[in-house]
N, C-alpha and C positions, 0 to 999 in steps of 0.2 A: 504494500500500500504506500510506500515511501512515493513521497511527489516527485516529479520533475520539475524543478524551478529552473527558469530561465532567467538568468543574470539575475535576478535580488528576489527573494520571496519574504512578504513578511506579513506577520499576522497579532492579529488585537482581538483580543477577548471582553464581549460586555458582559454583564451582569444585570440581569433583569430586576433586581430590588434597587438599582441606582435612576433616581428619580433627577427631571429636569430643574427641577427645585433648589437641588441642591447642589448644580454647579456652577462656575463664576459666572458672575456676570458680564454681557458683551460689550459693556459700553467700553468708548475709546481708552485705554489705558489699563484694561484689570488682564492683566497678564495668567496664564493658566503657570499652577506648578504642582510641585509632589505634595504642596499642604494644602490646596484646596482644590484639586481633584480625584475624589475617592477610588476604592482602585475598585474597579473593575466599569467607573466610567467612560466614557468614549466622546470624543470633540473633534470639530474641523477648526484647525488655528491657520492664522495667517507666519509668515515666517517669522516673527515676534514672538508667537505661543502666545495672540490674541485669539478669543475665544471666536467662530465669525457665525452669527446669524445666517437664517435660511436667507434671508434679504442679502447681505452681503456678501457670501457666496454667491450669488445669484448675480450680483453688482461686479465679479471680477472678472475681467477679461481674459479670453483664452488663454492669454501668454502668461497670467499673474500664475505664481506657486504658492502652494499652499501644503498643512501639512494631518495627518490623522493620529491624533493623540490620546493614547490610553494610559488612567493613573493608575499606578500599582504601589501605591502608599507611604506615607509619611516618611520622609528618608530615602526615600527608594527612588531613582531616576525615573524619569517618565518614559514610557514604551511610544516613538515615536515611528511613524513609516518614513520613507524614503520621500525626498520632496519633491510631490505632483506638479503637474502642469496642468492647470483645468482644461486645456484643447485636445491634449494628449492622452486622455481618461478614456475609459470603457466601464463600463455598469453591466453587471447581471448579478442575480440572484439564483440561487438553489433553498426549498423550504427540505424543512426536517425529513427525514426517511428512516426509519427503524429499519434495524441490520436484520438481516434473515439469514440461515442457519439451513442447509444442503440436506434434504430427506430425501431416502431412495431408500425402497422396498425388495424384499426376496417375498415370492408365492402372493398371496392373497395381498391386496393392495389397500382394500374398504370399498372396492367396484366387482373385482374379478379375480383370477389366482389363484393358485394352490401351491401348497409345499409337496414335494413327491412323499412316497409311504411304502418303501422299501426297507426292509424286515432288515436286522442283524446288517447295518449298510453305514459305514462315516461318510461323513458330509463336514463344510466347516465352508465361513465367507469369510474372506479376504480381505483385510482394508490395504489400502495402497495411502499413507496418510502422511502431510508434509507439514513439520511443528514449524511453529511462528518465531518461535524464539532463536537467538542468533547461532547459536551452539548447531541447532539440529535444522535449520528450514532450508538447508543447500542442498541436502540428501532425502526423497522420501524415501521411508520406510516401512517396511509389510509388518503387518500384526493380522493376528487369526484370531476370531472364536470358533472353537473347534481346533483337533478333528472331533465328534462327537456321534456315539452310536447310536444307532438306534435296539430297539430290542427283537424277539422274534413275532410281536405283534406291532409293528411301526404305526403309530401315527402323525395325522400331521400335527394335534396339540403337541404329541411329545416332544417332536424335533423341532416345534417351533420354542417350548421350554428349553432343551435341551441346550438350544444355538445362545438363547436369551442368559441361560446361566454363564455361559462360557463367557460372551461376550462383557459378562457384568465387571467376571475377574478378573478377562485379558485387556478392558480398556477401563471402565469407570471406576476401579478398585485399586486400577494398579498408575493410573495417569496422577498428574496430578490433583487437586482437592476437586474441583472440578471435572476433571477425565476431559476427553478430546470431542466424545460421542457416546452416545448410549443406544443399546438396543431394545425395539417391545415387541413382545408378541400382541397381532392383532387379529379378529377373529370374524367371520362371514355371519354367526347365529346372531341373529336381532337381541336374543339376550332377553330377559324378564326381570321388575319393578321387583325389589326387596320388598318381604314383608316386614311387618313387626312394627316396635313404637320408634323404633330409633330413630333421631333426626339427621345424625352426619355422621362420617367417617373422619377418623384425623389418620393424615398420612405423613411419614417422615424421612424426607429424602434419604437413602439407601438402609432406609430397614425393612425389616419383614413384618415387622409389627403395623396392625391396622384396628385403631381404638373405635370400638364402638360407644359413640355417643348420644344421650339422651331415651335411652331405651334397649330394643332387644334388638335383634335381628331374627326369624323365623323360617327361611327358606333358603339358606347357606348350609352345608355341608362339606366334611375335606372329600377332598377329588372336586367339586364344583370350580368354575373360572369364575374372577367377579372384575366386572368391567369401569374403572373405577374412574370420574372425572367427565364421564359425558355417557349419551345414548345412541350413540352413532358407531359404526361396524369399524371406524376410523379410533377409535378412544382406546389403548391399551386393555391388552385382558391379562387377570394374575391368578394363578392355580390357586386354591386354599390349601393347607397343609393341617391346619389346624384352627378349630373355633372354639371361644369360650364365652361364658353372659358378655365380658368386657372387651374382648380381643380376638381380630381373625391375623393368622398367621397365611402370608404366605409364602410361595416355595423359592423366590425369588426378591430381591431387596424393590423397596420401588424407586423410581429414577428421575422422578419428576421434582419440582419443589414441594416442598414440607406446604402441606395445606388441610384446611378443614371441609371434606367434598360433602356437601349437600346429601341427603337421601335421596333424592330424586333425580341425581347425578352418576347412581350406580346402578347396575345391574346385574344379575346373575344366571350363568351358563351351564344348564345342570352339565355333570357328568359325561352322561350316557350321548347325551346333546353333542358335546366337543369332540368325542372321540369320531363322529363321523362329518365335521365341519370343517369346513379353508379354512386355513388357518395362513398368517403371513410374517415375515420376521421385518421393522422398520427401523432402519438406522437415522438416528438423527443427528447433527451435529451439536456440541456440546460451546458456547461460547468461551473464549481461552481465558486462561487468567491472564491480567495484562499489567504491565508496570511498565510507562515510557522511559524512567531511570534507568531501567536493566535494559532499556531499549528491545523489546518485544517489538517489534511491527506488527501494527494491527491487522486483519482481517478476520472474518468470518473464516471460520474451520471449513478447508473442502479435502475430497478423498476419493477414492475410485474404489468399489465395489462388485467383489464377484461371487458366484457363487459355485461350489463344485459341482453341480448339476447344474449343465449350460442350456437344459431345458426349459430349467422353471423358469417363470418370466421376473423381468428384472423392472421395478417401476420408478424411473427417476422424474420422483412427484416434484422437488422443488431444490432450484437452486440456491447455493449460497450468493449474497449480498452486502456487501460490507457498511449501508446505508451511506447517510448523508445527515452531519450533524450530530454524531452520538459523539458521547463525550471521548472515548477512545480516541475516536480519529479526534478532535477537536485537541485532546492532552497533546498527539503526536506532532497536529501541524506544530501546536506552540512550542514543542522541544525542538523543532527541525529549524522554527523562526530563528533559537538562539546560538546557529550558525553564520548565522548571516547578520548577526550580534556582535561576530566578532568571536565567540565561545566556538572550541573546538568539538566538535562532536562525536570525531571518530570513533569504532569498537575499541580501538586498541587505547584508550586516551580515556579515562575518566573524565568525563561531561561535569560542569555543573549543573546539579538539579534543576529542575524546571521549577520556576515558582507556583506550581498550583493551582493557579487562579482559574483553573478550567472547575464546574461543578462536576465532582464523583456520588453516582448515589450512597449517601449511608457516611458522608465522608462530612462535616463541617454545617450537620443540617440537611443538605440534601436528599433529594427524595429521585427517583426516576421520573416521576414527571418533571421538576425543575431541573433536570442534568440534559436538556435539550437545546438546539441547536438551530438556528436557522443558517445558511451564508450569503454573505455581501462580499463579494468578489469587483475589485477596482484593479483593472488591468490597465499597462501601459506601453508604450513602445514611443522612445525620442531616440532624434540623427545622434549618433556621435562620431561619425563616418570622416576617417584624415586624424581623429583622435587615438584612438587605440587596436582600433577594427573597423570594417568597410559594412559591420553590423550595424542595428539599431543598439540600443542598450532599450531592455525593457523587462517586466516583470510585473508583479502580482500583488497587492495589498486585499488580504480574504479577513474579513471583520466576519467572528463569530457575534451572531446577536441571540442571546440567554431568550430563551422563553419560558413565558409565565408558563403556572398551572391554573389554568380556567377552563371550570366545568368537566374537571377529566383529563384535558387535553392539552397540548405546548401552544401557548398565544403569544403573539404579537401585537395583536390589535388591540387590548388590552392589559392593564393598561395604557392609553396613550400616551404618560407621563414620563413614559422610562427611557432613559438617554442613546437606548436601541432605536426607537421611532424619533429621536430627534434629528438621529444622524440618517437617518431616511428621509427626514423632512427636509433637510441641510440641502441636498443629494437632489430634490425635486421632486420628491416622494415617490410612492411606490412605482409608477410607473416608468421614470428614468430606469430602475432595475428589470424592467420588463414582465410587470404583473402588473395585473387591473389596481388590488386593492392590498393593504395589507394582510386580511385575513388569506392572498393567496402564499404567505411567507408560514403562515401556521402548520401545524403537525399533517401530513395527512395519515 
């Protein structure tokens, strides 16, 4: 995911809680600095480090420069860009994109499929898988779950448990705290409503343990699959092993997050039912752990998947995505910015830290709604041709702009106050970036 920069790239991080209110004021004379611009604010100055109004931005003529200034706090030197030319400018925008995560299927997909059902027979899929981290992502590398037998009654639940257990140890047990990918067994039978009084299930990422809560449960038994997080032929199925008034065991850890699933969110597959159902094994991708100080390069987890039976059908439901404005990439652009800082940032060369100032969820207050992203990308290109090359000299000012959490979802458009929409205002508003309005800058 590392960028290509073209001769300067540089980048400024806003912060959605930094209000209009509170930065200098424009009149002639109030000069911006590290004490009275908060950091994670953002300003268009004149080459003074005067603050300038939408109006006088507006007021400058093609040839005047000017400069984009982010304050990162008291003491601390101001985060300035490279100094624009307002004639020589380019505008676009990119709104938020959540990263998506590579799902490909063996057998039964939640449409169609089968796992084969041959007796006394190993089988095992193949990941073909490339780490992100610097040590290991020049080389991929094979990892298996399996080989794994079957017995002299095969079915497809078995080999589809059978694959799921292997793969729990050979990747999400044995990878880091996160694992790379996980795999579920997923099953064709529609499945039937739990009885009993219970109201939810508590589930806890890689146990076997399934708390039954507010009640009983009445038509589970071991051998039973229970379908746990949705009603759909798509939602993982998990073998029972064991039930008791408080607790179903099952034969495999679960993979998903720690959550509390509704009753009316689960289902159960008798027995007798699975042994004659499609059954399908789904790999998904697991997102990396990521720290841009140890310099991880981001992406979404991808892998090549096969199966040892070149029969059964192979379903590559959905690709990976490394989105647009998650805070990952947003940490990395800003550590990549402070090469062009002047900070060295080679592998072999201890970097300074990146200041942080990007939002992590869970990390300083932040939540996953607030750790989101819009971009304001200001490109340029000027002559410098006879100077040092027969080039232009040109490059990239990408302003991350913080979005709120309103009604659920990453906003921009409110509120209006926040020094994100000032500097859109500055800019000529949303349409100079080539959107209608600002709500097209919001999460989609």
């Amino acid at each position: 995911m590392l960028r290509k920069a073209n001769n300067v790239f540089s980048v400024l991080l806003n912060d959605a809680s930094k209000l209009t209110a509170n930065l200098p004021v424009t009149t002639a004379g109030t000069v911006v600095s590290d004490s009275n611009l908060e950091v994670g604010a953002i300003v268009v100055t004149d080459l003074g480090l005067q603050r300038l109004s939408a109006a006088e931005y507006t007021a400058l003529n093609n040839g005047d420069r000017f400069l984009i200034v982010q304050g990162k706090g008291v003491g601390v030197p101001l985060m300035k860009s490279p100094i624009l030319t307002k004639g020589s400018i380019k505008l676009s925008a990119a709104r938020f994109k959540a990263a998506v995560q590579q799902v490909t299927s063996f057998g039964y997909n939640g449409t169609t499929g089968a796992l084969p059902t041959s007796n006394n027979t190993d089988f095992w899929i193949k990941i073909r898988k490339q780490d992100n981290d610097a040590a290991n992502r020049s080389q991929p590398m094979s990892l298996f779950a399996g080989p794994v037998r079957t017995d002299g009654t095969g079915t497809q639940a078995e080999l589809a448990m059978l694959l799921v257990e292997s793969g729990y140890k050979n990747f999400t047990n044995q990878e880091p705290a996160n694992g790379y990918l996980k795999m579920e067994a997923i099953c064709a039978d529609a499945g039937a409503a739990i009885t009993g009084t219970a109201t939810s299930l508590g589930v806890v990422y890689k146990s076997k343990g399934v708390s039954i809560i507010g009640g009983t449960v009445t038509n589970v038994v071991v051998g039973d699959f229970i379908r746990l997080g949705g009603t759909t032929t798509t939602t993982p199925v998990y073998r029972v092993t064991a039930i008791t008034a408080t607790m179903i065991t099952l034969d495999a850890p679960y993979v998903s997050a720690s959550a509390t699933i509704a009753i009316g969110s689960v289902e159960v597959i008798a027995a007798a039912t699975a042994a004659t159902s499609a059954f399908g094994v789904r790999v998904t991708g697991v997102p990396a752990n990521f720290n841009v100080n140890t310099f991880r390069d981001y992406y979404s987890n991808r892998f090549t998947a096969t199966f040892s039976d070149s029969s059964t059908l192979k379903t590559h439901t959905m690709g990976a995505f490394n989105g647009n404005g998650v805070w990952q990439q947003v940490a990395m652009d800003e550590y990549m910015n402070y090469g062009f800082e002047g900070q060295n940032n080679q592998l072999a060369v201890p970097s300074t830290p990146r200041d942080q100032a990007v939002k992590i969820p869970g990390v300083n207050g932040s939540t996953t709604l607030t750790s989101k992203y819009c971009a304001l990308n200001i490109s340029w290109e000027e002559s410098i041709s006879g100077l040092v090359t027969m080039a232009g000299g040109k490059g990239n000012v990408v302003i991350y702009v913080n979005l709120t959490d309103a009604a659920g979802l990453g906003k921009i458009s409110t509120p209006t106050t926040t020094t994100g929409n000032e500097l859109i205002t500055v800019f000529g508003g949303p349409t100079a970036f080539g959107v209608a309005a600002l709500t097209d800058l919001d999460e989609i």
